[in-house]
N, C-alpha and C positions, 0 to 999 in steps of 0.2 A: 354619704347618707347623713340624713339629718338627725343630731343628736339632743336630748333635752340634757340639762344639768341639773343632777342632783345632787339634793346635801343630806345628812341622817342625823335627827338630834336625839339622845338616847343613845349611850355605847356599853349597855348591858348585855346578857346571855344572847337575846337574837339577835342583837344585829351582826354579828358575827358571817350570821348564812348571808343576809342581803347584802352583807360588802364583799364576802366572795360570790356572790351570782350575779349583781349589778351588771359588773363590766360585760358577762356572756350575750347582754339582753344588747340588738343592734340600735337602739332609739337611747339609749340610755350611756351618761356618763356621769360615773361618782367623783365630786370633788372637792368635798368639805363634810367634816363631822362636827358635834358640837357634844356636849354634855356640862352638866350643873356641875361636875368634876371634872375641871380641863385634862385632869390626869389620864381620864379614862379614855379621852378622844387624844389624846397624842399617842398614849399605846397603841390603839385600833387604827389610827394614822400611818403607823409603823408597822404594823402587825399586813397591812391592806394597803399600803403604799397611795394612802389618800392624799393628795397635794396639801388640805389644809385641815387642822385641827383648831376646832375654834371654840368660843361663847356659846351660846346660844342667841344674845344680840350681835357678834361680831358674821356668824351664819346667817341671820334674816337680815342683813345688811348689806349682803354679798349681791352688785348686782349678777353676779354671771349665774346664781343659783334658780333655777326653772322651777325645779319640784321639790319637795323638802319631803325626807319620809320618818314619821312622829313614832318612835320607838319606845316614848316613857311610860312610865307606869297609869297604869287605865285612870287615877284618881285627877291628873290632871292629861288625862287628853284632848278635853276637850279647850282646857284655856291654853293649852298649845298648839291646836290646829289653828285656835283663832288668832292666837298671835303672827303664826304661817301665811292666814289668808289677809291679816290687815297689812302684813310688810309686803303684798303685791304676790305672793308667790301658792304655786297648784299645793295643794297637801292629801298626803296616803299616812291614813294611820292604821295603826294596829289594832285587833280586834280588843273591845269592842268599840264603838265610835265613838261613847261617851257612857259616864257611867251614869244619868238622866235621860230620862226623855227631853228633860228640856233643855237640857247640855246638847243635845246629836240638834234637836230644832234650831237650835242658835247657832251654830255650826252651820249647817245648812240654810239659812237666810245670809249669814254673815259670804260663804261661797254665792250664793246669787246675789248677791249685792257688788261687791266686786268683780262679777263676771270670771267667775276661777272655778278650779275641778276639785271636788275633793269626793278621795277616794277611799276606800277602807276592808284588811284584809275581815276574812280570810279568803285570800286566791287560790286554796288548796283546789275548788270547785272547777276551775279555770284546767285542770290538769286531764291529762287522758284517762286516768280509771272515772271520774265523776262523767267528763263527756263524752268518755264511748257511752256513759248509762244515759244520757241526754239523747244520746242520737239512737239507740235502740228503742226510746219510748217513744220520741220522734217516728221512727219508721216502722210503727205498729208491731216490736216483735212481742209486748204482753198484752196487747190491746188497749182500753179504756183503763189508766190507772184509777182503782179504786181504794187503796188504802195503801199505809205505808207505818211499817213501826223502825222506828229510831233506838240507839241505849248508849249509852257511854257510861258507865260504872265501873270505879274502882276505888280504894282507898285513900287516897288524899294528897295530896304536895307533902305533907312535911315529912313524907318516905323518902323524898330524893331528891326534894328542891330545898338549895343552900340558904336562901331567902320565902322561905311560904308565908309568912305572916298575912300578908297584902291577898292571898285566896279567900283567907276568913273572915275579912273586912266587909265593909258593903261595894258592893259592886263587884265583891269577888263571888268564893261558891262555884257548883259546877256547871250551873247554866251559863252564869258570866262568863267563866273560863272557856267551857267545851264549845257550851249551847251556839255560838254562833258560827261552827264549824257545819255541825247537825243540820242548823236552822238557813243558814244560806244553802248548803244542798240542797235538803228539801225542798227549797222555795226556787231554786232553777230545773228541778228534776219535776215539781209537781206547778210551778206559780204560787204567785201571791195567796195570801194567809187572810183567811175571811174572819174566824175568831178564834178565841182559843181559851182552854180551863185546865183549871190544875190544881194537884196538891203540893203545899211543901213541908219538910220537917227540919230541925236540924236536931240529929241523932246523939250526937257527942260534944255538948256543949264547951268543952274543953279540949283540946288536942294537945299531945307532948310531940315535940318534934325529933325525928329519929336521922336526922340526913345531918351531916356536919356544915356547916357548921358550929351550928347553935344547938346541939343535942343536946334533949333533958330538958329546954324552955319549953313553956308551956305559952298556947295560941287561948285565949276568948274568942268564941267562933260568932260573928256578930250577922249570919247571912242563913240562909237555908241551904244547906247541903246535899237534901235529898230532894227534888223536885221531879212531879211526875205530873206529866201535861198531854192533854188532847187537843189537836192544829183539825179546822177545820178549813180546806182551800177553799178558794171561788172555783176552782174546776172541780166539785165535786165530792174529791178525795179526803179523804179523813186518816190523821196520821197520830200516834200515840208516839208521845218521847219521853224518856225515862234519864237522869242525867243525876250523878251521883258520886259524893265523895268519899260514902259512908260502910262499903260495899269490901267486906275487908279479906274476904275468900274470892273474889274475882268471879268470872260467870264464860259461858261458850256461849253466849248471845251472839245475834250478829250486829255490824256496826249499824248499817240502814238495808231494810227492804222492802220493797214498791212491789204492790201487788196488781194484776192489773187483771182483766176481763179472760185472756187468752194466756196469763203465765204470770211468774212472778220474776222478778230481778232484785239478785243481791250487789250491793253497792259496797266498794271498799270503804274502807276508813275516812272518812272525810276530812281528819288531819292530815293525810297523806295528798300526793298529787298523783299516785299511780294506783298501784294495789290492784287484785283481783276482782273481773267483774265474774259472776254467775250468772246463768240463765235456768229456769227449769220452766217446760210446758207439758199441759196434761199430768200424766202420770208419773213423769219419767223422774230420775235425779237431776240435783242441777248440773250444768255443765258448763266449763270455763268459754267465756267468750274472749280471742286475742282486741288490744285494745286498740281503734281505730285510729287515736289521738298522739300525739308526744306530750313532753312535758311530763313524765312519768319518773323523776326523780326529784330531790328537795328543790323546787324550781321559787322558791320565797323571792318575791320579789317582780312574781309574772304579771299581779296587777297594777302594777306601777308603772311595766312595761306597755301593758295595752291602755292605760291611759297615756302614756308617750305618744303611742299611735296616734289616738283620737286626736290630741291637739296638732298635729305633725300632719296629720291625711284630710283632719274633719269628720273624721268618722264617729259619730256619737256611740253605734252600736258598740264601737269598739271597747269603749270605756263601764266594761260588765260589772269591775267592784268600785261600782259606785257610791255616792252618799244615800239615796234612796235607798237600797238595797239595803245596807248599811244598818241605816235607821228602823226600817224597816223590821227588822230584825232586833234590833235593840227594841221594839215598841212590845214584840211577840214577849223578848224573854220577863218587860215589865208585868206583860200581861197574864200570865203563867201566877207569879208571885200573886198579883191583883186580887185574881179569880180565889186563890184560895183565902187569901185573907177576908172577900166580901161572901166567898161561897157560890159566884154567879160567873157563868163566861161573861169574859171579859170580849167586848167588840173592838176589831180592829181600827185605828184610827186613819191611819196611813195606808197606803198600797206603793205598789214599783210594778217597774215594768219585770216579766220574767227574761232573765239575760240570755240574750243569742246566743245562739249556738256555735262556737268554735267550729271552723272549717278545721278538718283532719289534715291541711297543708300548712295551717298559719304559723309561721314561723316571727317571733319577737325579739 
């Protein structure tokens, strides 16, 4: 079977998951790491029995390297995809695709200019708890989705993450963080995003960090923290997202739920790839639906696998966490911020396509 070759640049907290899930995907083989600290790509070499631990130029120099997957930190992802796509090689980066709109646009002229893929998580969407809710709204079980409300609220990174600083920055905050978990859901479960408005605050201008290693330093929160936004789709549907770091007693919200003509549907976590779907019609309570899909464990690293496909088969559909979508998404969570600073929806600029649907057989 035919394999693509990957390399991973970034040997921080996640990649951890993608270099134990790589080898499980049949299209894919891990065979180079790199980081701005060779130290950390020869442990995770070691740690993952990667054949090579590299640079970061001795990595894009590699020719046997196919796809390269961009694991650094959001402030430069975007001038490392584009380093990825000028050394000839596909790039999947990490959510989100850039921390500009005109970072993720440059990125994607620089990939069609070259004739290259680039892709970008979160493939949480890709997994059986989001696709069995794809294919239940697909085969009419709530009818015409008419709304949908979203939340992700809780208290902040510097509870438990060794490094938070980089959350409170620009480009960080909980829409940058979360929002593109939410927001690509959304947008495969309902379609493209017509406009969208919002409020933001940030609540606590200062944060002290409570997680070790750096407890007692005190964060400058330089982003909005608290963002509360209305999605208005081209199909209709109108969705309220609430996304938040600021939230410090925790809430029994649910993660997403789609309301539709004939019922409504509760959607798991959309960090996750599996989780509980709900169904409720009429009157009744909701009631668990079994999920139709696989890929129902930490499966990180599935969209890198279905872009393996596409170039391997030719299959465009195959390649769902794409750059558009991506961007796309990066443009909503601009647009959020936008709206409340001018006080006006903001209008979508960009569209995508909404991503097929996962057959319930497809195996990667």
């Amino acid at each position: 079977m035919s394999k693509m070759k990957v390399g991973i640049i970034g040997c921080g907290n996640i990649s951890a998951a993608y270099m134990k899930n790589i080898p499980n995907y049949a299209h894919l083989e891990l065979v180079a790491c790199a980081d701005i600290d060779v130290s950390k790509a020869e442990a995770r070499a070691e740690e993952f029995r990667i054949p090579h631990a590299y640079t970061v130029e001795q990595l894009l120099d590699d020719p046997q390297v196919d796809i390269v997957i961009n694991l650094t930190i959001p402030a430069v992802h975007a001038a490392v995809c584009i380093q990825i796509l000028e050394a000839g090689k596909h790039a999947y980066v990490e959510k989100p695709l850039a921390v500009t709109r005109e970072e993720g646009m440059q990125i994607l002229e620089v990939a069609k200019r070259k004739g290259l893929l680039i892709g970008s998580a979160p493939d949480t969407f890709l997994g059986g708890g989001i696709q069995t809710c794809v294919k239940l709204i697909q085969d009419g079980w709530i009818g015409t989705p008419i709304a949908a409300t979203a939340f992700m609220m809780g208290k902040g990174h510097e509870h438990w993450h060794p490094d938070p600083e980089f959350y409170y920055a620009k480009g960080g905050g909980p829409m940058f963080d979360m929002g593109p978990y939410y927001l690509t859901a959304l947008v495969a479960l309902l379609g493209p995003i017509r406009r969208v408005t919002g409020s933001t605050a940030v609540s606590f201008p200062e944060r002290t960090i409570s997680s070790e290693k750096k407890r007692g330093q005190k964060i400058q929160v330089d982003t909005p923290t608290h963002v509360a936004g209305v999605l208005d789709f081209h199909s209709g549907a109108i969705a309220t997202l609430v996304t938040s770091f600021d939230i410090m007693a925790g809430t029994q919200l649910p993660n997403i739920e789609i309301y539709g003509s004939h019922g409504s549907l509760r959607v798991p976590d959309p960090n996750t790839f599996g989780g509980q779907v709900l169904i409720r019609k009429g009157g009744s309570e909701y009631e668990p639906i079994p999920l139709s899909h696989g890929y129902k464990d930490n499966n990180r690293g599935l969209g890198v696998a279905a872009m393996a496909q596409a170039l391997i088969t030719g299959d465009g559909t195959a390649h769902r966490a794409n750059g558009e979508l991506a961007y796309h998404v990066l443009e909503a969570m601009h647009g959020f911020h936008d709206a409340s600073d001018s006080g006006q929806h903001y209008v979508m600029k960009s569209s995508c396509e909404k991503p097929a649907a996962m057959n319930p057989l497809t195996v990667l």
